[in-house]
C-alpha positions in Angstrom: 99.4 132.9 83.7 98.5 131.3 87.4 101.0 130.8 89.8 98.7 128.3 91.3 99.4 124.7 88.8 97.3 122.0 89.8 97.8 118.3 87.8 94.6 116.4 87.1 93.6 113.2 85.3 91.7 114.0 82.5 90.6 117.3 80.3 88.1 120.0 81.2 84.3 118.1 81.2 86.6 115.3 83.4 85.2 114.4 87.4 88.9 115.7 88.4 88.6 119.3 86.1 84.9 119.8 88.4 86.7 118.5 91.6 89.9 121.3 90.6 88.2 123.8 89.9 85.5 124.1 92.8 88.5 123.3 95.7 90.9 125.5 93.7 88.9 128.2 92.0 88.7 129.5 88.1 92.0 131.0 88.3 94.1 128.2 89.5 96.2 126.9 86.0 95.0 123.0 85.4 97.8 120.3 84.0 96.2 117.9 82.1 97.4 114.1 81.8 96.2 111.0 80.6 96.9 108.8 83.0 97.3 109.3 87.1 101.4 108.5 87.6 102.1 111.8 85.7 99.6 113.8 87.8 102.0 112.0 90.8 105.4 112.8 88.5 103.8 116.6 88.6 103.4 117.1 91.9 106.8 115.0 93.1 109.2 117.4 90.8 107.4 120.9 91.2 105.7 121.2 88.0 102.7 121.2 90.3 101.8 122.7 93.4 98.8 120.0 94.0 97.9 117.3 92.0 94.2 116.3 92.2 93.4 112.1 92.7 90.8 109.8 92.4 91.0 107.4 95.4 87.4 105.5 95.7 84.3 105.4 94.6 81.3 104.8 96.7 80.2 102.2 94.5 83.3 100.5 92.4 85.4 101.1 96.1 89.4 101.9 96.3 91.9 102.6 93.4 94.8 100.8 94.7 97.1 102.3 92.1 96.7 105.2 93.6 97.6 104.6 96.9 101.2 103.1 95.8 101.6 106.5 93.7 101.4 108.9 96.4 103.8 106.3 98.3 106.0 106.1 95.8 106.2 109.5 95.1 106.4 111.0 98.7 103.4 112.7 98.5 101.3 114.3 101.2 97.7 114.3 101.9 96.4 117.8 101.8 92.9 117.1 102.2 89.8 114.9 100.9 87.0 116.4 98.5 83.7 114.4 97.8 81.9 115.0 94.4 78.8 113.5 93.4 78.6 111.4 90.6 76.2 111.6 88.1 76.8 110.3 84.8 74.8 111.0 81.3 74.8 109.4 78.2 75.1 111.2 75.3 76.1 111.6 71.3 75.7 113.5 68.4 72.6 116.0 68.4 70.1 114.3 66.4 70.3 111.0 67.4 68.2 108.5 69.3 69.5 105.2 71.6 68.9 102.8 68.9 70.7 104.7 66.8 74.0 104.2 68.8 76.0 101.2 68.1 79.0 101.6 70.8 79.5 103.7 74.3 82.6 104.5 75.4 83.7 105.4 78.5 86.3 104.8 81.7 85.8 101.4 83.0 84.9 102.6 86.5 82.1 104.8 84.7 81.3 101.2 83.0 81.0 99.8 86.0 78.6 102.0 87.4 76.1 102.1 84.9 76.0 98.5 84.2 72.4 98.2 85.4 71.3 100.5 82.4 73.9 99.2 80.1 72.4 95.9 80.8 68.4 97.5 78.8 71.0 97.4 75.7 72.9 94.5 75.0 72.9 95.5 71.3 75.5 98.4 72.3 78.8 97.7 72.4 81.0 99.2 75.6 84.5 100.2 75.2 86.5 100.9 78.0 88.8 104.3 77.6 91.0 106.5 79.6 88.7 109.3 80.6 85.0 110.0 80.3 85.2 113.8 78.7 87.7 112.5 76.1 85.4 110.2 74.8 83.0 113.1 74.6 85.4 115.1 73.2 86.4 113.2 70.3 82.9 112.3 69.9 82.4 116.0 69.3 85.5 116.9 66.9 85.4 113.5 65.2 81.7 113.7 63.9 81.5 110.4 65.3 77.9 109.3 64.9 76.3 105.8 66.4 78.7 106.1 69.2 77.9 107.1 72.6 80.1 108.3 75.6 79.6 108.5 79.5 80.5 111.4 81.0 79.0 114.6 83.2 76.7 117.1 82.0 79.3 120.1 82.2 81.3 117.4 79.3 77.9 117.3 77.1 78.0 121.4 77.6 81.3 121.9 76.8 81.3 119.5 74.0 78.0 120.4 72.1 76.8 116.8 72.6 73.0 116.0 73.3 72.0 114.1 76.3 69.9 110.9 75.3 69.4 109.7 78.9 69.7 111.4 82.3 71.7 109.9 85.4 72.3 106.2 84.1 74.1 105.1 87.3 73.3 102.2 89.2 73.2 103.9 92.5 71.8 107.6 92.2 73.6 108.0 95.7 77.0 107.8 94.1 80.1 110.1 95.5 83.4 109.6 94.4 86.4 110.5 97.1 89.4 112.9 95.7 92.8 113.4 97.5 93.9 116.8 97.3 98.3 116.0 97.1 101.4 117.8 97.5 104.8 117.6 98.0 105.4 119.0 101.4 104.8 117.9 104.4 101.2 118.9 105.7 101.1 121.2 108.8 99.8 119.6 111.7 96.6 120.2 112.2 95.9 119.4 116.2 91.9 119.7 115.1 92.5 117.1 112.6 89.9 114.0 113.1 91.5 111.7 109.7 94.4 110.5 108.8 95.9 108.3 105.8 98.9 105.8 106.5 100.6 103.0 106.0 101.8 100.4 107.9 104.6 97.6 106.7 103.3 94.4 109.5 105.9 92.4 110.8 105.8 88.6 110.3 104.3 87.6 113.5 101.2 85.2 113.8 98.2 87.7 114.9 99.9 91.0 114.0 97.2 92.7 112.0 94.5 91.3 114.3 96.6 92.5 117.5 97.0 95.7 115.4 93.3 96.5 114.6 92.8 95.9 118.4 95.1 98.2 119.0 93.8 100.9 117.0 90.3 100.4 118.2 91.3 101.0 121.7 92.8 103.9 120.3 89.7 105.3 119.6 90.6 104.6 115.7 87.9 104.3 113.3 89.0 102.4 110.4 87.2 103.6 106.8 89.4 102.1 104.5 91.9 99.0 105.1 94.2 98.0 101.8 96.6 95.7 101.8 99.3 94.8 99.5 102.6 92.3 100.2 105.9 94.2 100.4 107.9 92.7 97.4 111.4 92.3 98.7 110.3 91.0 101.6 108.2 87.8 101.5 104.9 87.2 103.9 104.8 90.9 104.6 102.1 92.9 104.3 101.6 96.8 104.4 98.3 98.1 105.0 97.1 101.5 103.5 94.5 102.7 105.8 92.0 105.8 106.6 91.2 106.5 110.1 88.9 108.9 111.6 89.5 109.5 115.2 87.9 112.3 117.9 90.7 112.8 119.7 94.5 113.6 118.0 96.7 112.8 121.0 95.2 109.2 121.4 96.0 108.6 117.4 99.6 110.1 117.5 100.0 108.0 120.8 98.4 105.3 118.3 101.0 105.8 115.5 103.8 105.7 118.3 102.2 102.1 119.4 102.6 101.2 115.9 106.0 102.2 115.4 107.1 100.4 118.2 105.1 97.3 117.9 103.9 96.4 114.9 106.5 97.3 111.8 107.0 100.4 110.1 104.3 103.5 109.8 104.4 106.0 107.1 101.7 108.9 107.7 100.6 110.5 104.5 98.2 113.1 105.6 96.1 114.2 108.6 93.2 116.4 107.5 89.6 117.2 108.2 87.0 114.6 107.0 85.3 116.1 104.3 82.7 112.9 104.4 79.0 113.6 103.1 
């Protein structure tokens, strides 16, 4: 048995099983959950040494849950991992399109094959927790006339036939992973990204003072989230991913922050992995 445990969303066939095993290797032990707080829970307590997560999508954009997981949790940002997504549809061997009554996949996968979905209105779509268990129950079940959305490795695995090749809407489709664990990443002086959060004080023109900031900074903001801080009412904290050129001007940033704008929780600072 590995001594390497990674947690991951979903069953082998699943985006995070592809995403685990080519940052990880073949030998690394995969923990399988259902949903993405337990891949969090793992990671937190030690029944994981990383937990891989789904954070955006190219298309569908940022899973918000996930950011308050990794805050909740104390997690650290080890590093980022871009997959291409291509999604097939497939059933039962045997079968044609207008034999299938239902598809059923994870709503994001929905989502980003709605412009194919939309040829067949006859077919109904059911939302579920995870593209390869669709294709895996599709597989044990015998389930004929329904259809799932998953990768070709899942249609492999599975012994299911691919009716149609690369449904989604954009062919140019990556999904963004976070590579987590529970300590503390090393500094890494040749890092150019960072993920953080910062809690704005109730001021009129903080966040626009703040962005200003940050720009002068040399900061170059690829994701901005905000959600309001529930015990505390008209504030804000803003998950964000910034890609910068030089680290002294974005830890001089983060000290800026501190000072100025509210509290700022760093979560990672990595390499960008972007395609």
């Amino acid at each position: 048995m590995s001594e390497l445990k990674v947690a991951i969303q979903g069953i082998p066939g699943s985006f995070h099983h592809q995403v685990a095993i080519r940052y990880f290797g073949l030998d690394a032990e995969l923990l399988t959950f259902n949903t993405f707080e337990p891949v969090a829970k793992a990671v937190a307590n030690g029944e994981a040494k990383f937990g891989v997560m789904a954070i955006e999508n190219s298309i569908a954009g940022a899973i918000l849950p996930n950011y308050d997981l990794i805050d909740r949790y104390e997690l650290n940002i080890r590093d980022e991992y871009y997959l291409p997504i291509a999604h097939q549809f497939m059933a039962l061997p045997g079968q044609k399109i207008e034999d299938i009554l239902s598809v059923a996949s994870h709503p994001m996968a929905l989502l980003q094959c709605k412009t194919f979905l939309a040829k067949y209105p006859q077919i109904i779509q059911v939302e579920d927790i995870d593209t390869a268990s669709v294709a895996k129950r599709i597989s044990e079940q015998k389930l004929k006339g329904t259809a799932a959305i998953a990768s070709e490795i899942a249609a492999e695995i599975y012994g299911l036939e691919i009716l149609a090749k690369d449904i989604q809407t954009v062919k140019d489709n990556f999904t963004r992973f976070i590579i987590l664990q529970k300590e503390k990443t090393e500094t890494l002086y040749t890092a150019n990204k960072a993920s953080f959060k910062i809690t704005i004080k109730n001021q009129a023109g903080g966040l626009a003072k703040l962005l200003t900031m940050l720009f002068e900074k040399g900061l170059d903001l690829s994701k901005i989230q905000s959600i309001p801080v529930i015990d505390k009412p008209w504030e804000y904290a803003f998950f964000m991913d910034a890609e910068f050129k030089n680290y002294a001007s974005f830890k001089e940033a983060m000290e800026l922050c501190q000072l100025n704008f509210g509290e700022v929780k760093i979560f990672g600072e990595y390499l960008s992995r972007k395609q």
